[in-house]
N, C-alpha and C positions, 0 to 999 in steps of 0.2 A: 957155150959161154954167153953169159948174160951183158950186152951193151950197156954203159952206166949214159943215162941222157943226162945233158948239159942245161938243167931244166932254166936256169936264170937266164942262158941267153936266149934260149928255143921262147921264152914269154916273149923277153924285152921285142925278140923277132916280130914273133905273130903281133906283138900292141903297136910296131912301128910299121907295120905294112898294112896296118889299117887303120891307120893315122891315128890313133886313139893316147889321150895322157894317160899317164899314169893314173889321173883324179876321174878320167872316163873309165879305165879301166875297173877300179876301185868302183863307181858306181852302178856297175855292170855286173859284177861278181859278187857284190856284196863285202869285201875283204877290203880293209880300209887304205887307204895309201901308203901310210906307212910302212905296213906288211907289205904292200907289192914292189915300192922300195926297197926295202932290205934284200926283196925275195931275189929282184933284178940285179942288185950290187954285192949276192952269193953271201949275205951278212948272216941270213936264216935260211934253212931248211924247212921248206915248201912242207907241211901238212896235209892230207890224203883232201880232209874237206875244203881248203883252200885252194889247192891247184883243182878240185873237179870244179869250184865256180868259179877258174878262174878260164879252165879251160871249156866248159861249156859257153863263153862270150865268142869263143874259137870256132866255135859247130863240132867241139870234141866233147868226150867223157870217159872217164872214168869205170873201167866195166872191173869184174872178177870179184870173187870171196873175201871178204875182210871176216877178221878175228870178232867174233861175239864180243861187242861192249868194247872193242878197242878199235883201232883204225891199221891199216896196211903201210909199210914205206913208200915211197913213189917210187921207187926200184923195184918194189916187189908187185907193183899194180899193174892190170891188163888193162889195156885200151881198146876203147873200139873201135877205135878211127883211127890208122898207122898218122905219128906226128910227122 
């Protein structure tokens, strides 16, 4: 059985234990505040290239197969560094 992760609050987590804003975060990852907003307050569903930059400001990333020409769910994605 596949664990669903809580990905809005496991960010808000990592961005508040490393003292970073939201507008830190956003210029770290590249993904504009907005979207790290909504991502945080569960408004939107986190996109494969969004959460790998937002998790590589984390020392994490994004591993495994995605679909030729299309992107993976964040459910369906391997990590390479256990969150």
């Amino acid at each position: 059985m596949v664990q669903e992760l809580d990905i809005p609050n496991m960010i808000k987590s990592l961005r508040k234990e490393r003292g970073l804003s939201q507008k830190d975060l956003a210029m770290l990852s590249n993904v504009s505040v907005a979207v790290i907003s909504r991502i945080e307050n569960g408004d939107l569903q986190v996109n494969a290239r969004s959460l790998d930059g937002i998790l590589r400001v984390f020392g994490y990333c994004l591993g495994g197969v995605r679909p030729k020409g299309g992107s993976a769910k964040y459910e369906e994605d391997i990590y390479d560094n256990e969150l």
